[in-house]
C-alpha positions in Angstrom: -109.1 60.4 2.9 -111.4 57.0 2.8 -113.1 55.8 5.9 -112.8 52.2 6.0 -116.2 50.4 6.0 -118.1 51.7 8.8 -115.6 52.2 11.1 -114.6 56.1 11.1 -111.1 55.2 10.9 -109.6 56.6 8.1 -106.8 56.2 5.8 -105.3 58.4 3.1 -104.9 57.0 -1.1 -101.5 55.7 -0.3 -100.1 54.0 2.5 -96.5 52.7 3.8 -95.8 49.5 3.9 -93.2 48.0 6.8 -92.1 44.8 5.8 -89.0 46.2 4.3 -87.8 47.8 7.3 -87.9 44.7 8.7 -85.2 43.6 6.9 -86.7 41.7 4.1 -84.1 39.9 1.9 -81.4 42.1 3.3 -80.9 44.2 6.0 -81.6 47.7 6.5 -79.7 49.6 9.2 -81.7 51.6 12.2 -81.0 55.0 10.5 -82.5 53.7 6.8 -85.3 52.5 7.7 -86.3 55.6 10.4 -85.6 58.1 7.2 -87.9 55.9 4.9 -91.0 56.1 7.7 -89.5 60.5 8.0 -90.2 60.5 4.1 -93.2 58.7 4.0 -94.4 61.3 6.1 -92.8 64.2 4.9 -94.3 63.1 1.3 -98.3 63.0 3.0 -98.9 59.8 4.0 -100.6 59.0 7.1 -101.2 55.1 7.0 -98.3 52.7 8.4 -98.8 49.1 8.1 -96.8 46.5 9.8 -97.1 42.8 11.6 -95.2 40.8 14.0 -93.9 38.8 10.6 -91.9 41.1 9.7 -88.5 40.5 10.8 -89.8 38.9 13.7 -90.8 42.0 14.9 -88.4 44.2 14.3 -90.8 46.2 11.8 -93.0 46.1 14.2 -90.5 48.0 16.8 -88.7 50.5 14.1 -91.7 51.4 12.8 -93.4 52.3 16.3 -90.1 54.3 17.3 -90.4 56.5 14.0 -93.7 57.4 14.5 -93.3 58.2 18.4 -92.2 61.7 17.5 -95.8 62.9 15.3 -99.3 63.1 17.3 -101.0 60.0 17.6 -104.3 61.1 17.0 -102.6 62.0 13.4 -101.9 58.7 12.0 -103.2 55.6 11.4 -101.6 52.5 12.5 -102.7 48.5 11.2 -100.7 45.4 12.5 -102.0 42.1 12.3 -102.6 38.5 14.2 -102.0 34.8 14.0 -98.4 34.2 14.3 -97.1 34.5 17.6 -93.5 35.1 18.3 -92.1 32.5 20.7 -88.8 32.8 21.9 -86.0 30.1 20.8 -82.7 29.3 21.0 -82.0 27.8 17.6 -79.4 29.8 16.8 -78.7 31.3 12.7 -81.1 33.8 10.8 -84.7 34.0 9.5 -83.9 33.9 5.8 -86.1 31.1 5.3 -88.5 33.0 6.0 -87.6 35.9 3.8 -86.2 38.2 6.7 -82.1 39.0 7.3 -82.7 38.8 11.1 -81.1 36.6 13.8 -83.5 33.5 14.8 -84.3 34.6 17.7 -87.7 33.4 18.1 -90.1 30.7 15.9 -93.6 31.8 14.9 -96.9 29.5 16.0 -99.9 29.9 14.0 -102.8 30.7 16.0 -106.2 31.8 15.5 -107.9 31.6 18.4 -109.7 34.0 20.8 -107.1 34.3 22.9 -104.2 33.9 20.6 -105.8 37.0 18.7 -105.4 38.7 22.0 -102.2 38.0 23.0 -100.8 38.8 19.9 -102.7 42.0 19.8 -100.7 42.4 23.0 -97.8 42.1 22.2 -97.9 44.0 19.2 -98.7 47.0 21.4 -95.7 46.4 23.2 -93.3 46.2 20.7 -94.5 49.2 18.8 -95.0 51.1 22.0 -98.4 52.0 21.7 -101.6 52.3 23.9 -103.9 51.4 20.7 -103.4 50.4 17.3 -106.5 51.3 14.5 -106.5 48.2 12.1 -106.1 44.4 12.6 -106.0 41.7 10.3 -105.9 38.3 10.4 -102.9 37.5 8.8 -102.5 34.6 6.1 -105.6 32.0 7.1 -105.2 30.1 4.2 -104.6 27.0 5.9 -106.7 28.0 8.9 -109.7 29.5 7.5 -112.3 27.8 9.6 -110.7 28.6 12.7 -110.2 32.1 11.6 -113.6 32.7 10.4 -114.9 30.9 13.7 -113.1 32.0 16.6 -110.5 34.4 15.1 -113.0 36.9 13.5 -115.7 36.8 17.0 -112.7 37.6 18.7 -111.8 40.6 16.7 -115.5 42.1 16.6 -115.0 42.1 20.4 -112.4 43.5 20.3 -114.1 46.5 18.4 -116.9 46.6 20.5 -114.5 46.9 23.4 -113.3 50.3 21.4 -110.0 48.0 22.0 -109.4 48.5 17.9 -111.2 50.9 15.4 -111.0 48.5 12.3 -110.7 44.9 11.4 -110.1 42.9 8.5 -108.0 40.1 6.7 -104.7 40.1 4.9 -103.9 37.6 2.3 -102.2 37.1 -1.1 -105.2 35.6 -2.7 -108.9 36.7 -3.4 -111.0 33.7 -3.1 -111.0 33.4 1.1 -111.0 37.2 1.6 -114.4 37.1 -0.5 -115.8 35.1 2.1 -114.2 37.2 5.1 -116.4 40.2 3.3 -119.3 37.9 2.6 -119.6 35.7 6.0 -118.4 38.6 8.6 -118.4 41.9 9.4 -115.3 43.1 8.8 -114.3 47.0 7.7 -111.7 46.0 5.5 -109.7 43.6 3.4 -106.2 44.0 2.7 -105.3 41.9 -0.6 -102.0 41.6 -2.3 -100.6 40.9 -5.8 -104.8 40.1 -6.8 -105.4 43.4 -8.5 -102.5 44.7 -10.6 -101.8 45.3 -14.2 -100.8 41.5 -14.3 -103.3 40.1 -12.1 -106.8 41.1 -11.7 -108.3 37.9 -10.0 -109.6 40.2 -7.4 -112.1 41.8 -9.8 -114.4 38.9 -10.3 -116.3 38.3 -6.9 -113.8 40.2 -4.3 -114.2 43.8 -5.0 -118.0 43.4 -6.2 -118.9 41.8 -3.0 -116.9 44.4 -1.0 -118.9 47.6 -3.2 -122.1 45.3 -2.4 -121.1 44.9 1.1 -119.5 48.1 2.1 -116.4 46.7 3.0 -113.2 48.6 2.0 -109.9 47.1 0.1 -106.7 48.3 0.5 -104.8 46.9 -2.1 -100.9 45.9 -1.7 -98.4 44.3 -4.4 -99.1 46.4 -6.6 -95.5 45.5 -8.6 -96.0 41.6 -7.9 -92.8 41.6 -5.8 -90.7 43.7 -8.7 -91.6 42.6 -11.8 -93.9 46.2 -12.5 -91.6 48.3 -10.8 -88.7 47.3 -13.5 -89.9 44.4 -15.7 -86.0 42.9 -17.1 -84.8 39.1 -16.9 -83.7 38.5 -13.1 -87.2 40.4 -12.3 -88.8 38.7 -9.6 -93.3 37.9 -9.6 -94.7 37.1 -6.5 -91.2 36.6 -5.0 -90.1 33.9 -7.6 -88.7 34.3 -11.0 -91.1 35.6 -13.2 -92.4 33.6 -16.1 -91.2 34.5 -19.6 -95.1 35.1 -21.1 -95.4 37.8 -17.8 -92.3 39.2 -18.3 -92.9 40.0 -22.0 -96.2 41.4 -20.4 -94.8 43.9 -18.4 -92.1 45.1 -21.2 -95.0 45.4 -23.8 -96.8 47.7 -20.9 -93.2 49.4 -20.1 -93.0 50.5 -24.0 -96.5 51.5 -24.0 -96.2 53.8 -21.1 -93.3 55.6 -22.1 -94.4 56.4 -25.5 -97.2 58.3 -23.7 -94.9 59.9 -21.1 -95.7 58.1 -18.5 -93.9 55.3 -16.2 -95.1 51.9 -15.7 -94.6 52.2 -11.9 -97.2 55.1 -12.0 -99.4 53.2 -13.9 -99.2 50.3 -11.4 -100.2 52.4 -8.3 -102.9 54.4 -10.7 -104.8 51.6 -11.7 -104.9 49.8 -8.1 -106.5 53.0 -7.1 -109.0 53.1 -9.7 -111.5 50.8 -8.8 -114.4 52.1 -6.3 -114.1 49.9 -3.6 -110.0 50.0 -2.9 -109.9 52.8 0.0 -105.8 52.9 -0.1 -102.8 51.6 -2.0 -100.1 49.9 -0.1 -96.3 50.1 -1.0 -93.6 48.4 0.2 -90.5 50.6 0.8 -87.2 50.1 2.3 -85.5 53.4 1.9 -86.0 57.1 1.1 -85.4 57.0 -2.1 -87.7 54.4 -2.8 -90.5 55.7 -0.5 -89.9 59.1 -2.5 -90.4 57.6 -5.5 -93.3 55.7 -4.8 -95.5 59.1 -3.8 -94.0 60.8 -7.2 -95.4 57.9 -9.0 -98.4 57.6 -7.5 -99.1 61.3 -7.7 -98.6 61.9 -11.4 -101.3 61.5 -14.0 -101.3 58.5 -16.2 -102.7 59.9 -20.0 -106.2 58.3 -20.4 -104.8 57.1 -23.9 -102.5 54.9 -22.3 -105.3 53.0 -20.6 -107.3 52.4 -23.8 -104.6 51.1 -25.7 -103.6 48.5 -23.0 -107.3 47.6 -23.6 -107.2 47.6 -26.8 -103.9 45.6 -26.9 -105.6 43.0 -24.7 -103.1 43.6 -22.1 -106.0 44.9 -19.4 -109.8 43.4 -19.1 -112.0 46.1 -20.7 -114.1 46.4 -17.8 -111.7 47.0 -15.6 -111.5 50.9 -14.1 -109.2 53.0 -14.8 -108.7 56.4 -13.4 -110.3 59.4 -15.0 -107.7 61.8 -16.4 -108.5 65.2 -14.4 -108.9 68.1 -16.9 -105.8 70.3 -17.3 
């Protein structure tokens, strides 16, 4: 277990992520997505992620009804603020958006003190919980100033209040969460697809500022949206097609891999856990089966051969960790 920052709340090495069950892409029936969450625990795993984005908030709600049957004071719980959920009358589904879920409401951006509030509000709600332990600020890009400025106050209140244990910011870039860690006091940074065996942009400033700062990472995307998980022509990176020179990336890792035993899913979730400052590794699961798989992968050991010839191939910066191969 890794405390994040100088909270005390603590999170385990791998954590579940609950945007599938939220129906991303497609839809995922009551009883799937309750068994994913029952093998996520089963498998160890103690950290449950989640926000009112997903589906609306349908991740929000499934995922608070699967864990209603374990002790509270046994898991950890993060959501996140700055889309509200409006109600609307638009009729169709949310697949623009990237969720199989009827329209039923229209998301409004908002960062302020009391927007962080109310959304923190009715997060509780629909999870049906008294407290959750994290809270991000989810995707400023567009809104940093207001996030940094009222948004980010507003959480540290919140913590002082003992209203949260932990706060941070979510986003699929590195260059605005290093100045969440650098300009306020958050725990904890949550970035995704910025530190994976394709994409190691977090390694320059963000994860040296968090070691120098004491602010945790929990690192999410760790396959780019599909393309490490099973690297083949129709494979998706960062939720488009993936480019030809990344594809032929991943297969050259995917060879390299096998010839030492080894998959290139377990190598994906290895190396995001390698580096000193990354406090948990966030997958995304929609089933069992998948959730199953994720905690083999990330359990097995990855032969420290296999990291030095990706180096030595130039397909991974040489000063990037990797994990130490435990004596047998």
């Amino acid at each position: 277990m890794s405390t994040l920052g100088g909270s005390g709340v603590e999170v385990g090495p791998l954590a579940f992520g609950a945007a599938g069950i939220g129906n991303l892409y497609t839809e995922v029936s009551e009883e799937r997505a309750y068994e994913a969450v029952r093998v996520a625990w089963d498998s160890g795993i103690r950290y449950f992620d989640t926000a009112p984005h997903y589906g609306l908030g349908l991740s929000e709600r499934r995922l608070g009804a699967a864990l209603r049957e374990h002790p509270r004071a046994e898991y950890t719980v993060s959501t996140k603020v700055g889309r509200l959920l409006e109600p609307a009358d638009t009729g169709g589904d949310d697949l623009a958006n990237g969720f199989a879920v009827p329209a039923t409401h229209r998301r409004v951006w908002d960062f302020s003190a009391d927007g962080v509030r109310r959304s923190l509000e009715d997060s509780l709600e629909r999870l049906g919980l008294d407290r959750v332990d994290v809270v991000y600020l989810h995707d400023p890009d567009d809104h940093a100033e207001q996030a940094l400025r009222e948004a980010a106050p507003a959480l540290e209140k919140l913590r002082s209040e003992g209203v949260v244990g932990a706060i941070g910011a979510g986003m699929n870039q590195a260059g605005m969460l290093t100045r969440f860690v650098r300009e306020t006091d958050v725990d904890v940074v949550l970035c995704a697809g910025r530190y994976t065996l394709l994409d190691q942009r977090a390694l320059d400033e963000l994860l040296p500022a968090a070691v120098d700062r004491g602010v945790s990472v929990v690192v999410g995307g760790a396959f780019n949206s599909g393309l490490l998980a099973d690297p083949r022509p129709d494979a998706t990176y960062d939720y488009a097609a993936a480019p030809a020179e990344l594809l032929d990336r991943a297969l050259r890792m995917k060879a390299l891999a096998e010839r030492h035993g080894t998959t290139l899913r377990g190598a994906a979730l290895a190396f995001c856990g390698a580096h000193p400052a990354v406090a948990s590794v966030l997958v995304g699961a929609r089933s069992a089966a998948e959730v199953r798989d994720c905690a083999e992968q990330f359990a097995a050991t990855v032969p420290a051969a296999f990291w030095q010839q990706l180096k030595d191939a130039d397909l991974l910066p040489a000063h990037a960790p990797v994990p130490v191969e435990e004596p047998s």
